[in-house]
NUFIGU-25166 format. One line per field, with one value per residue: residue number from 0; chain; x, y, z of N, C-alpha, C in turn. Coordinates in steps of 0.2 Angstrom, whole numbers, plus 2048, in hexadecimal, padded with zeros to 3 digits. Layout:
num (NUM_...)
chaine (A_...)
n.xx (X_...)
n.yy (Y_...)
n.zz (Z_...)
ca.xx (X_...)
ca.yy (Y_...)
ca.zz (Z_...)
c.xx (X_...)
c.yy (Y_...)
c.zz (Z_...)
# end
This chain:
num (0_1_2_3_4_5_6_7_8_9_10_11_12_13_14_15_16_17_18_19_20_21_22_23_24_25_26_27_28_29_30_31_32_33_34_35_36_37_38_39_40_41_42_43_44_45_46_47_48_49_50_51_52_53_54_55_56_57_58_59_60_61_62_63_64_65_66_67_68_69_70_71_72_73_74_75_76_77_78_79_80_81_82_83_84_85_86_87_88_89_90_91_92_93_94_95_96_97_98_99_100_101_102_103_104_105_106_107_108_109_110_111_112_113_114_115_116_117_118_119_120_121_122_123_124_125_126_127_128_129_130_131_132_133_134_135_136_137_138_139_140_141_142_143_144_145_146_147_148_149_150_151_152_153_154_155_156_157_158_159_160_161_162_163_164_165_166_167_168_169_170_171_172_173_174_175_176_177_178_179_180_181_182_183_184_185_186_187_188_189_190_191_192_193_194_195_196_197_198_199_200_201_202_203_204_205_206_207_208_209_210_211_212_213_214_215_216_217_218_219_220_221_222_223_224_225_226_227_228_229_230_231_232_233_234_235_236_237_238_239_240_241_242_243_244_245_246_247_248_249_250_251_252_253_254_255_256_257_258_259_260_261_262_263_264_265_266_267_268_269_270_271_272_273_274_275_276_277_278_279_280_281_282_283_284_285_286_287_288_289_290_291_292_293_294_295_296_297_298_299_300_301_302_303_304_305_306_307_308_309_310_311_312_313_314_315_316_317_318_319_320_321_322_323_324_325_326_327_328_329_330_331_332_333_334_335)
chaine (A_A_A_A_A_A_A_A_A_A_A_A_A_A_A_A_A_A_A_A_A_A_A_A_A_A_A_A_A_A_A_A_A_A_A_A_A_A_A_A_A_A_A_A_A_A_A_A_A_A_A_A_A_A_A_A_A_A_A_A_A_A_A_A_A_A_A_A_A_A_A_A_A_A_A_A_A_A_A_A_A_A_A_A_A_A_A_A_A_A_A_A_A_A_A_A_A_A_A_A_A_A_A_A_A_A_A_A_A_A_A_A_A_A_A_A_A_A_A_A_A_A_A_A_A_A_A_A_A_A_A_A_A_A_A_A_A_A_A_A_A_A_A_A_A_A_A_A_A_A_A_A_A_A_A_A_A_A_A_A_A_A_A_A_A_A_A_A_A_A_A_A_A_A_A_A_A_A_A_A_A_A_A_A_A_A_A_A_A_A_A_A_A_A_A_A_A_A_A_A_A_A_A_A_A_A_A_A_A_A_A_A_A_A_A_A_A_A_A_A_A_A_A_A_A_A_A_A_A_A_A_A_A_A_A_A_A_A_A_A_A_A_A_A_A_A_A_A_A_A_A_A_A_A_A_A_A_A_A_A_A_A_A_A_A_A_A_A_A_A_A_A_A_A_A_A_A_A_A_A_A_A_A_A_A_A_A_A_A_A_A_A_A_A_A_A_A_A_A_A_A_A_A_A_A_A_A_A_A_A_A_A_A_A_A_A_A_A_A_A_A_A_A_A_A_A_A_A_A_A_A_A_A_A_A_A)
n.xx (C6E_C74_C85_C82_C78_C7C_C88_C80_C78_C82_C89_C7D_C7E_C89_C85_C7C_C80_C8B_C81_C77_C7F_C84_C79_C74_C7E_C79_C70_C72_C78_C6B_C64_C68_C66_C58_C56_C5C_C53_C4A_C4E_C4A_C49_C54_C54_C5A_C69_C67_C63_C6E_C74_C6E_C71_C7F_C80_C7A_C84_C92_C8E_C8C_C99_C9F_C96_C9C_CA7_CA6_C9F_CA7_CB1_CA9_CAB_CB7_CC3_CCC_CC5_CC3_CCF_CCD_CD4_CD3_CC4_CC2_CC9_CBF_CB5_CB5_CBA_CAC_CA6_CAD_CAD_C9F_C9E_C9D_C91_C85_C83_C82_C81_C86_C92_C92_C91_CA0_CA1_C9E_CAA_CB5_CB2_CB3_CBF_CC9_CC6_CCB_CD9_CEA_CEE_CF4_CF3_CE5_CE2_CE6_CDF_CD4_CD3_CD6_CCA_CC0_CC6_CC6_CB9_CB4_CB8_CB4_CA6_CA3_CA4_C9A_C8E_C8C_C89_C94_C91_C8F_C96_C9E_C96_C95_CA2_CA1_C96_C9C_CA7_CA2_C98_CA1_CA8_C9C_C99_CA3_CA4_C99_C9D_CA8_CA4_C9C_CA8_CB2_CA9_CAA_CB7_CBB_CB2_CB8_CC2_CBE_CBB_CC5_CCF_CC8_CC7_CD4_CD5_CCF_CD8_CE7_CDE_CDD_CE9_CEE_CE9_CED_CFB_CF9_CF1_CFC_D06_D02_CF8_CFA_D07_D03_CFB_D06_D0D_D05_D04_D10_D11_D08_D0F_D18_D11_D0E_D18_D1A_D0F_D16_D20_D18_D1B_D12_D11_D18_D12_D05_D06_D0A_CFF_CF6_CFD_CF9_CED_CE9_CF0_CE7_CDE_CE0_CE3_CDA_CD1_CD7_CD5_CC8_CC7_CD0_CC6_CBA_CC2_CC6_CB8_CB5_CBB_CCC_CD5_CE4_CDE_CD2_CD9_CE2_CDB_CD2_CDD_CDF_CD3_CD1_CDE_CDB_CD2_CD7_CDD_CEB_CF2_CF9_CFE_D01_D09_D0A_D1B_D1C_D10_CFF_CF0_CE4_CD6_CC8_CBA_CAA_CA3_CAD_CB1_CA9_CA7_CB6_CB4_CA7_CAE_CB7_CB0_CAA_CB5_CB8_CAD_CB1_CB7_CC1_CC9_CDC_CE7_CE9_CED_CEF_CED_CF6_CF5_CFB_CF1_CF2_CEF_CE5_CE1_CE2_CDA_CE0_CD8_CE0_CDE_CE3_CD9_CD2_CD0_CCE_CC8_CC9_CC6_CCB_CC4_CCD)
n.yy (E12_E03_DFA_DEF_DEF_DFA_DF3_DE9_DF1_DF7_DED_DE9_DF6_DF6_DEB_DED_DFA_DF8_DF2_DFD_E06_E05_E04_E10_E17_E11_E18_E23_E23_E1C_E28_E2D_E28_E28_E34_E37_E33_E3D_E45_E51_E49_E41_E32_E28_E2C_E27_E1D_E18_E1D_E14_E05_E07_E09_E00_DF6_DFA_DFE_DF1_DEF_DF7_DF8_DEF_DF2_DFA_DF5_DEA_DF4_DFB_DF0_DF3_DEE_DEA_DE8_DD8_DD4_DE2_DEC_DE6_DE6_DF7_DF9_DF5_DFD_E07_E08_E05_E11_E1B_E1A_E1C_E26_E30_E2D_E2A_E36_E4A_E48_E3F_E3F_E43_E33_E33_E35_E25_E20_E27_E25_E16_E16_E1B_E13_E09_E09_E0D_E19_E26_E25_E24_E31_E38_E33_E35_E45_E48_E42_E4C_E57_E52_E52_E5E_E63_E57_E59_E64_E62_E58_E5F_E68_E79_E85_E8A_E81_E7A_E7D_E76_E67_E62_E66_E5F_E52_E52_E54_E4B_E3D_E41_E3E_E33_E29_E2D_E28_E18_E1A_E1A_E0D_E07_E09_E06_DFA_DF8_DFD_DF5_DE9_DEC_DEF_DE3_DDD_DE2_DDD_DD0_DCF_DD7_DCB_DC0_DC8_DC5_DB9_DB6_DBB_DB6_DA9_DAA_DB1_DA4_D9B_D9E_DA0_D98_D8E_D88_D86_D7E_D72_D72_D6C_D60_D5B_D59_D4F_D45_D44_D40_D33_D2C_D2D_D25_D18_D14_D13_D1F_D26_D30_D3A_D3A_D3E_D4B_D4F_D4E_D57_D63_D63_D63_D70_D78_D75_D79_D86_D87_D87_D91_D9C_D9A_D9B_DA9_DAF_DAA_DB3_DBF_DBE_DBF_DCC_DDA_DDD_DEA_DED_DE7_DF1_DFD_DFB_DF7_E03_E09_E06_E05_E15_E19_E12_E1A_E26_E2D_E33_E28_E27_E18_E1D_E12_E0F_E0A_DFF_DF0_DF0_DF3_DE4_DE4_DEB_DF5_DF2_E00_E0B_E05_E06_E17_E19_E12_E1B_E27_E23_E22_E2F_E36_E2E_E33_E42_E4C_E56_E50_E4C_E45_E3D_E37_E2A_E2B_E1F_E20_E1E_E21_E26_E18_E16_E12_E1F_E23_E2D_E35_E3F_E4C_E59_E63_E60_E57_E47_E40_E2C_E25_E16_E09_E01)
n.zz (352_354_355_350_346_340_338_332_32B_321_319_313_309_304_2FD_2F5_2EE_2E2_2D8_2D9_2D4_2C6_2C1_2C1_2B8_2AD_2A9_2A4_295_28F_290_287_27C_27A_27A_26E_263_266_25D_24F_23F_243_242_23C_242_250_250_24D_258_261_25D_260_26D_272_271_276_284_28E_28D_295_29F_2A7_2A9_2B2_2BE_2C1_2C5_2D2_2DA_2E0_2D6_2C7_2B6_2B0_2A1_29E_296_289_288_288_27E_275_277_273_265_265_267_260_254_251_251_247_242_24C_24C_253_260_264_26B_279_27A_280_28B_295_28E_293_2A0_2A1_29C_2A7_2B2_2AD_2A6_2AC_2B7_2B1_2A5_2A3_2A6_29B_290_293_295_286_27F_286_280_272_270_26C_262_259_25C_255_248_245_246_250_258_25D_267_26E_272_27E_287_285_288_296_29A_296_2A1_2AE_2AC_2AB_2B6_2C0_2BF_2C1_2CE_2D6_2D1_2DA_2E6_2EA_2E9_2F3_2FF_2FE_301_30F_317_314_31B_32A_329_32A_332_33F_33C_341_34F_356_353_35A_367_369_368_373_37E_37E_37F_38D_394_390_39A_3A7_3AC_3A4_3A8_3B8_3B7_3B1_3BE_3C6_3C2_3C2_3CF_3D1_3C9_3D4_3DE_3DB_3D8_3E6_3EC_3E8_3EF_3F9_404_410_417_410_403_409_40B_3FF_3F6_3FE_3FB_3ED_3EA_3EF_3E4_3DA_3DF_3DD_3D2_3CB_3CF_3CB_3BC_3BB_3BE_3B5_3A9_3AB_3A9_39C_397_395_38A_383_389_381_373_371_36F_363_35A_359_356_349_341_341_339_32E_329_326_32E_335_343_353_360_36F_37B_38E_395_39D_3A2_39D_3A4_3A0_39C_396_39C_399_398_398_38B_382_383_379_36F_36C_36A_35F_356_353_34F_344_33D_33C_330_330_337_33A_340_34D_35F_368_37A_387_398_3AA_3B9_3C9_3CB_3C3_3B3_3A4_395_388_37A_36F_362_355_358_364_371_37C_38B_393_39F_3A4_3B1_3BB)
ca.xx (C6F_C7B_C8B_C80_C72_C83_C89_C7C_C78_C88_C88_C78_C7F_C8E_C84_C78_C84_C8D_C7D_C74_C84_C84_C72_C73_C81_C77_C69_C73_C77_C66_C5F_C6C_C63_C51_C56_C5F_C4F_C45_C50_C46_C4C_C59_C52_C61_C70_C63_C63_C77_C77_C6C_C75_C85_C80_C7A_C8A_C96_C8A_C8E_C9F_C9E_C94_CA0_CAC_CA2_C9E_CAE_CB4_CA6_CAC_CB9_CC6_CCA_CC1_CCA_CCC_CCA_CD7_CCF_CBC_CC1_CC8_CBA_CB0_CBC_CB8_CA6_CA4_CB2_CA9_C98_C9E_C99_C8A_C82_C7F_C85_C7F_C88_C9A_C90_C94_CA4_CA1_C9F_CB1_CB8_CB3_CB9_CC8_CCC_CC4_CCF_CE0_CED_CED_CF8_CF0_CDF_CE1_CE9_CDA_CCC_CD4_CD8_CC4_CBF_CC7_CC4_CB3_CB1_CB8_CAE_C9F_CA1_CA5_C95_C8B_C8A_C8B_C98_C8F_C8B_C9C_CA0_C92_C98_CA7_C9C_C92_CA1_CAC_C9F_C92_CA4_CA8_C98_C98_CAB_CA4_C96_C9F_CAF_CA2_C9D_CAF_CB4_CA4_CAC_CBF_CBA_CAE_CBD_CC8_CBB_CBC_CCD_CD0_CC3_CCD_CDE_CD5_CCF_CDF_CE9_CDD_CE0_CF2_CF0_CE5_CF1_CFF_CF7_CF0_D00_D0B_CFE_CF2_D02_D0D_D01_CFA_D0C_D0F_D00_D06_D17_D0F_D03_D14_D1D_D0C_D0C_D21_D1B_D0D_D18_D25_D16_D1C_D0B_D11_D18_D0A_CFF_D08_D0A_CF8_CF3_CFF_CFA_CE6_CE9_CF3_CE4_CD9_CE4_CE4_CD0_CCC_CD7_CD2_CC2_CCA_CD1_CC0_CB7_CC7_CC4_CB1_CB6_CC1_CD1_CD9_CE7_CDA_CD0_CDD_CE6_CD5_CD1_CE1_CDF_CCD_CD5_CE3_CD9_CCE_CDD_CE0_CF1_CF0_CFE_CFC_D07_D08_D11_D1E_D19_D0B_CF9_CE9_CE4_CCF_CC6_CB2_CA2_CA3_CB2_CB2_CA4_CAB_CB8_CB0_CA4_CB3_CBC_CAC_CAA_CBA_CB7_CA9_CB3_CBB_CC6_CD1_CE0_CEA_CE8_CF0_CED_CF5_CF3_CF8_CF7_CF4_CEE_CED_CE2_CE1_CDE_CDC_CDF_CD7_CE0_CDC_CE4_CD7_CCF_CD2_CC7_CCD_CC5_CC7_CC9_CC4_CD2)
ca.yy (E0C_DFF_DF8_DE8_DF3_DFD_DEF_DE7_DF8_DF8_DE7_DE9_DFC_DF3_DE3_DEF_DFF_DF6_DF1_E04_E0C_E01_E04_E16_E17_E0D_E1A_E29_E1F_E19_E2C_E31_E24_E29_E3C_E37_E32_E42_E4C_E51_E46_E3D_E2B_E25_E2B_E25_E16_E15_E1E_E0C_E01_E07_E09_DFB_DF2_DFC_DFE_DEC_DED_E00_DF8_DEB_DF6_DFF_DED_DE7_DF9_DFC_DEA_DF4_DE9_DEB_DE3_DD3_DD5_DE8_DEE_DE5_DE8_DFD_DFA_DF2_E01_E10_E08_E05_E19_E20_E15_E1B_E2D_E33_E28_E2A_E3E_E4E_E49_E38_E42_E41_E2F_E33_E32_E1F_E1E_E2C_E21_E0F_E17_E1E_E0D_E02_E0A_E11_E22_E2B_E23_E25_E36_E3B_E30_E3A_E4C_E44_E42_E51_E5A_E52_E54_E65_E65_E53_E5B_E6A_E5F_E54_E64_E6D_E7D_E86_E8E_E7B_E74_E7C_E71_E61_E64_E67_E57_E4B_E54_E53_E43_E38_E41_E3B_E28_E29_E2C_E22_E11_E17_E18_E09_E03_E0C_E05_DF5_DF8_DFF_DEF_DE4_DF1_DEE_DDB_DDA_DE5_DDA_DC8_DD2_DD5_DC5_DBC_DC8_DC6_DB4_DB5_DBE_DB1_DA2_DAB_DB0_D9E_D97_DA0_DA0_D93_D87_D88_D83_D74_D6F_D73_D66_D59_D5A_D57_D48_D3F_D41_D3C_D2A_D26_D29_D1F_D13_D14_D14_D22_D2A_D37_D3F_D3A_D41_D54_D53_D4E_D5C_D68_D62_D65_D76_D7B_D72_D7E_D8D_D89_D85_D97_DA1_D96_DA0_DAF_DB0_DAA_DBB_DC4_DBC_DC1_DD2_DDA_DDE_DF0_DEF_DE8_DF4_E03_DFA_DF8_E09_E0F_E03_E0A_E1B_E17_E0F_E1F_E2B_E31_E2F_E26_E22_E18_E1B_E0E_E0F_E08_DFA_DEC_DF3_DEE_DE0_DE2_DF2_DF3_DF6_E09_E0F_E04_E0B_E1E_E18_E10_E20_E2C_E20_E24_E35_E38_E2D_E38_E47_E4D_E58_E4C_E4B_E43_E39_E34_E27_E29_E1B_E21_E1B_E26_E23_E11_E14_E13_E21_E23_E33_E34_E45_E50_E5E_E69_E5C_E50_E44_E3B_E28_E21_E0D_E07_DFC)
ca.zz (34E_358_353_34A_341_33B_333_32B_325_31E_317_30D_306_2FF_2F8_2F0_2EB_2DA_2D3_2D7_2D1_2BE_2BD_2BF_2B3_2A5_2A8_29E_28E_28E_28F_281_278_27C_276_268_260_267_258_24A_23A_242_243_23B_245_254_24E_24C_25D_263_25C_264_275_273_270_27C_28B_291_290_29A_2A7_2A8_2AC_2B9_2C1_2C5_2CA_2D6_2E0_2E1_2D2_2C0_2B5_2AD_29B_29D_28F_283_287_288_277_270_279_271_25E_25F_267_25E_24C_252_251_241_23F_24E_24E_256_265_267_26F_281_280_283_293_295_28D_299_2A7_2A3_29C_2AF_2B6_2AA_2A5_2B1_2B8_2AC_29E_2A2_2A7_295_28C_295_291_27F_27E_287_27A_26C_26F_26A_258_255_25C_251_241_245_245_257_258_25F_270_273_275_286_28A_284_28C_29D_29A_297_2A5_2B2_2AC_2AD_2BE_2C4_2BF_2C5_2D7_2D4_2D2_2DF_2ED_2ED_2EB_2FA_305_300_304_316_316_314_31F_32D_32A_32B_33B_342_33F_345_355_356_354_35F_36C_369_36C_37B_383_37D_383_395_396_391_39F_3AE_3AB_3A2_3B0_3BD_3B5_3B2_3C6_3C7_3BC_3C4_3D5_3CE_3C9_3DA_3E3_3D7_3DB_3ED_3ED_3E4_3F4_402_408_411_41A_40C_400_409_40B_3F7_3F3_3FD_3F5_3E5_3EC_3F0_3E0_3D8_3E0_3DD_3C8_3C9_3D1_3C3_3B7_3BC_3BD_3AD_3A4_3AE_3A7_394_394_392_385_385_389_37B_36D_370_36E_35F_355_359_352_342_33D_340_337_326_328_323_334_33A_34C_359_366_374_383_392_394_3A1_3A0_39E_3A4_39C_399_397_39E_393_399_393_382_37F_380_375_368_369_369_359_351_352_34D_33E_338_33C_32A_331_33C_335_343_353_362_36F_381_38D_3A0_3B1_3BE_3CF_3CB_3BC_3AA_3A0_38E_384_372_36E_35A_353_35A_369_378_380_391_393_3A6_3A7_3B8_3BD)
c.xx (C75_C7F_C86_C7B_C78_C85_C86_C78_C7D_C89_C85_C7A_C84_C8B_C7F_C79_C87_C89_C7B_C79_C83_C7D_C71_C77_C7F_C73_C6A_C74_C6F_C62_C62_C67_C5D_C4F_C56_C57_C4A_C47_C4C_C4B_C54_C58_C59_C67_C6C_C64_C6B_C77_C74_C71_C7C_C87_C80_C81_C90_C94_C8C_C95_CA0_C9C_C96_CA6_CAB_CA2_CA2_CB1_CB1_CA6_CB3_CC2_CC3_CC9_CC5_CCA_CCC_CCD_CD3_CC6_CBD_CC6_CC6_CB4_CB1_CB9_CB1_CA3_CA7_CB0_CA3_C99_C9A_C93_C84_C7F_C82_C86_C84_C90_C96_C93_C9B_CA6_CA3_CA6_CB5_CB9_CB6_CBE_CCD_CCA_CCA_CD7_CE3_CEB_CEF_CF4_CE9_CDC_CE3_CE2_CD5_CCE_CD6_CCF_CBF_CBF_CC6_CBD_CB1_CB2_CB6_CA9_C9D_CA1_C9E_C8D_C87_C8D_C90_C99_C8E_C91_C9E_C9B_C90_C9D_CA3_C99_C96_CA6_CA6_C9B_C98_CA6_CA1_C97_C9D_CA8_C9F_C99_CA4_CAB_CA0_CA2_CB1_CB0_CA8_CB3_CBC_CB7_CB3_CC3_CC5_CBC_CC3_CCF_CCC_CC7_CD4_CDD_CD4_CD4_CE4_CE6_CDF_CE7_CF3_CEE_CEC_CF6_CFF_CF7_CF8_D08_D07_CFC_CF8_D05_D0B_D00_D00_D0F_D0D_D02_D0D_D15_D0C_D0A_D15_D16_D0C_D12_D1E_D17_D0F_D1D_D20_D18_D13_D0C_D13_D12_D04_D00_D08_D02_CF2_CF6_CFC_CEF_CE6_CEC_CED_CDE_CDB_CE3_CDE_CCD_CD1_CD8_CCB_CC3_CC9_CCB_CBD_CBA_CC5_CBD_CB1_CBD_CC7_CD4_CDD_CE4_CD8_CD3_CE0_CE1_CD3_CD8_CE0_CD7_CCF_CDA_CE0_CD5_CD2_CDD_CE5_CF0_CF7_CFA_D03_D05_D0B_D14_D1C_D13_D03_CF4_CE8_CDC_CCE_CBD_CB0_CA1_CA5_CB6_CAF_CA4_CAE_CB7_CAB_CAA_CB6_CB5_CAA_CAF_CBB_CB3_CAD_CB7_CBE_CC9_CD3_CE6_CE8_CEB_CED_CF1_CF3_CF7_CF5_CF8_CEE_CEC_CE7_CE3_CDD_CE0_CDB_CDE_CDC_CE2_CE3_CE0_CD4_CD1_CCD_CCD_CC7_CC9_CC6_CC9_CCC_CCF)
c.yy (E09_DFA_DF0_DEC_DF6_DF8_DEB_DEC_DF8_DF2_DE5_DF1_DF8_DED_DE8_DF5_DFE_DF6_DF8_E08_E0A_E04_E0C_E19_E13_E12_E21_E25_E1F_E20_E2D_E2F_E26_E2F_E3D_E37_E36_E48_E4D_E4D_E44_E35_E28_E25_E28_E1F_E13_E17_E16_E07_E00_E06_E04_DF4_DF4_DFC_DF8_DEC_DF3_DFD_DF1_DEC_DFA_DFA_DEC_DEE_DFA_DF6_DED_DEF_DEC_DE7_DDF_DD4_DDE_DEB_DEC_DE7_DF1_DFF_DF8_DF8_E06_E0F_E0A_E0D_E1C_E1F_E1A_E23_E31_E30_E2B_E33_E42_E4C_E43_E3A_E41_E3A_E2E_E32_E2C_E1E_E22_E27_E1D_E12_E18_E19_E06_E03_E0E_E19_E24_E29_E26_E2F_E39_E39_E36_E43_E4D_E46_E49_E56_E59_E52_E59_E66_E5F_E55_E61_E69_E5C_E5A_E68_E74_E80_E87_E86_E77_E74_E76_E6A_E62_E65_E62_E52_E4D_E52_E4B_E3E_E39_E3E_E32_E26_E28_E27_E1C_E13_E18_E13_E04_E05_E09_DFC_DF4_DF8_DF9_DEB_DE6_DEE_DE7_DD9_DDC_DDE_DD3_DCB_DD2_DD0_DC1_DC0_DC7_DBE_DB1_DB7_DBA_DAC_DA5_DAC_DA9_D98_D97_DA3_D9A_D8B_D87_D82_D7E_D6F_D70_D6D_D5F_D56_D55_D51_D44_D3D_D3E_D32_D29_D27_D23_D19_D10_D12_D19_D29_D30_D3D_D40_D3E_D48_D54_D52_D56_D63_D68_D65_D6C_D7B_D7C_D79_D85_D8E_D8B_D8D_D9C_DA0_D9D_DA7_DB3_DAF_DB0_DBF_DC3_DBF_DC9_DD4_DDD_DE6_DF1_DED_DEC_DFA_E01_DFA_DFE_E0D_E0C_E07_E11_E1C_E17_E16_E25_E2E_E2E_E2F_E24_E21_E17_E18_E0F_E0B_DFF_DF7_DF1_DEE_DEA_DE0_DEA_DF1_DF6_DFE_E0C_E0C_E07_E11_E1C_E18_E18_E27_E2B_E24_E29_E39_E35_E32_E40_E48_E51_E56_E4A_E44_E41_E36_E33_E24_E24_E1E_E1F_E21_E26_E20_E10_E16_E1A_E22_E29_E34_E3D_E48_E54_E62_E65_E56_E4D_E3E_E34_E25_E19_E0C_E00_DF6)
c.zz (352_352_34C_346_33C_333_32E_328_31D_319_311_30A_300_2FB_2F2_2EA_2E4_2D9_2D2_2D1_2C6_2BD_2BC_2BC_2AC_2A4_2A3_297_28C_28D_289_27A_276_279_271_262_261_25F_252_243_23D_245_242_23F_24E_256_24F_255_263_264_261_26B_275_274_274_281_28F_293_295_2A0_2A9_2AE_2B3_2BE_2C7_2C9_2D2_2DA_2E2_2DE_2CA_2BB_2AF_2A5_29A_297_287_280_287_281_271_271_274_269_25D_261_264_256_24C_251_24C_240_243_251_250_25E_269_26B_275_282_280_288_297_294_28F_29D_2A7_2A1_2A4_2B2_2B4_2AA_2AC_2B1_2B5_2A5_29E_2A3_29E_291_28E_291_289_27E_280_282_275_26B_26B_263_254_256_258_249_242_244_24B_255_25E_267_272_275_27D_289_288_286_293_29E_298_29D_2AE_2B3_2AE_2B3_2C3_2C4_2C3_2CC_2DA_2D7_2D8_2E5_2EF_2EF_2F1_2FE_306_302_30C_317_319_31A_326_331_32D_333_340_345_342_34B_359_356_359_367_36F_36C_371_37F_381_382_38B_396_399_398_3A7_3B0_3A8_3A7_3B7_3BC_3B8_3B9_3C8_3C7_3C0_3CB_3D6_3CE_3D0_3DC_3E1_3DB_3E5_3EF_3EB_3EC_3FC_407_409_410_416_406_401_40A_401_3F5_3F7_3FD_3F0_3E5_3EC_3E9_3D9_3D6_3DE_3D6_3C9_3C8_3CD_3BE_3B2_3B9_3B6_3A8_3A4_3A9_39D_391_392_38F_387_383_380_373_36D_369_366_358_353_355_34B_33E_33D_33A_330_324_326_328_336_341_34C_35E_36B_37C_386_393_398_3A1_3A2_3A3_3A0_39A_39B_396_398_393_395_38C_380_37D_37E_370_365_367_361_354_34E_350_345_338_336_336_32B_337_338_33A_34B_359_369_374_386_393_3A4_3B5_3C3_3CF_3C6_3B5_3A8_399_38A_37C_372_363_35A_358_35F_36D_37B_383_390_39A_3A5_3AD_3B7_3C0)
# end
């Protein structure tokens, strides 16, 4: 798969990852639902447990929503304490059975309030499960396992919704690197232009005046030694005009390496880069980006890199570049 299939893989993951994640979190309520009416004579608390979902579930997968863009959802305080009444209302009404949805109120809790809050709510819930579920009419062997099915079922929605968020941070991380290199590469072209390519013109221009005041004076014989100075300076800009576009077509050495340390970097691997001291090469071929880019990547996937460091040296007049791990090194030779 190449660098374009990657990304519109990735593209369509994230555009279609919140929807799957809400949908596959509407699907537990919906069995609790489905079960609750399997009990022998309990139409009624069925019916309450109905009613209820029905009236929290929206705001639950509200809350799901906006977490899974990776954002919390406006309003949230007030929608997860319109949530908290009608499942904490619905408690005695709608059965023994109805403590599972504690779970829903588990998650937006940990989705909507801060960390210290939402951590005390959940364990608050956890627990009080056990002595509503045994006042509602569960038996005693059955609480480890409400306790086991709101400790887990909230752990799974949790990761549910923060994967797609994550696909979208990295997404945005990706993006972002992306215009960074784009504008530094920018600045380096302006910059170069401005101090090669500016100079000469302005050598040009200078020469173009004195050529007019002579022609203004009639003097030939000078006239015609600055018209073909100014000819030949002419030709001098024109062919590293050239140059430099050649030089433009391909990318630039320290994008590269600085890209390479920023993906690194966002992926929780600490990276340095260390340059040498004096000016590098300025463009780096198709070959050795290419090991690069394959080495950033396999070091991305690698879950036990912890740390990273990238050396640039010359030596015998060429560039090399050392990805160096904890436990691994890998040389990359730039032609010069």
């Amino acid at each position: 798969m190449d660098g374009v299939e990657q990304r519109w893989h990735l593209d369509r993951v994230v555009r279609v990852a919140p929807g799957g994640a809400v949908a596959c979190s509407a699907l537990f309520p919906t069995l609790q639902v489905a079960l609750a009416f399997g009990y022998p004579g309990g139409t009624r608390a069925a019916l309450w447990s109905l009613a209820a979902t029905a009236a929290y579930l929206p705001l639950h997968l509200r809350h799901l929503w906006h977490a899974a863009h990776g954002a919390r959802p406006p309003a949230g305080l007030w929608t997860l304490a319109a949530m908290a009444v009608v499942i904490l209302g619905a408690t005695p009404l709608a059965g023994a059975t109805w403590v599972r949805a504690y779970v829903a109120l588990i998650v937006s809790a940990v989705l909507v309030l801060p960390s210290r809050w939402s951590y005390a709510v959940s364990v608050a819930l956890v627990l009080a499960s056990a002595p509503v579920g045994y006042a509602m009419g569960l038996a005693l062997t059955e609480v480890p396992w409400v306790w086991f099915t709101l400790i887990c079922g909230s752990t799974a929605l949790l990761l549910l919704v923060w994967l797609p968020a994550a696909l979208i941070r990295l997404q945005s991380a990706r993006e972002a690197l992306a215009q960074q290199a784009v504008a530094q590469e920018r600045r380096r072209i302006d910059d170069d232009l401005r101090s090669t390519l500016g100079a000469a013109l302005a050598a040009i221009a200078a020469r173009g005046e004195r050529s007019r005041e002579l022609l203004a004076q009639s003097d030939e014989g000078r006239l015609e030694a600055e018209l073909t100075r100014l000819s030949e300076d002419a030709r001098a800009t024109l062919a590293e005009a050239r140059q430099r576009v050649r030089g433009y077509r391909r990318p630039s050495l320290r994008a590269e390496l600085e890209t390479a340390a920023a993906l690194l970097s966002v992926a929780g691997i600490t990276t340095r880069l260390d340059l040498p001291q004096g000016p590098i090469q300025a463009t780096i071929g198709d070959r050795p980006r290419a090991a690069l880019r394959s080495t950033v990547t396999r070091l991305l996937r690698d879950r036990t890199a912890r740390a990273c460091v990238i050396t640039v040296s010359s030596r015998g007049g060429r560039i090399q570049l050392e990805l160096r791990t904890d436990d691994s090194a890998e040389t990359i030779e730039v032609a010069a």
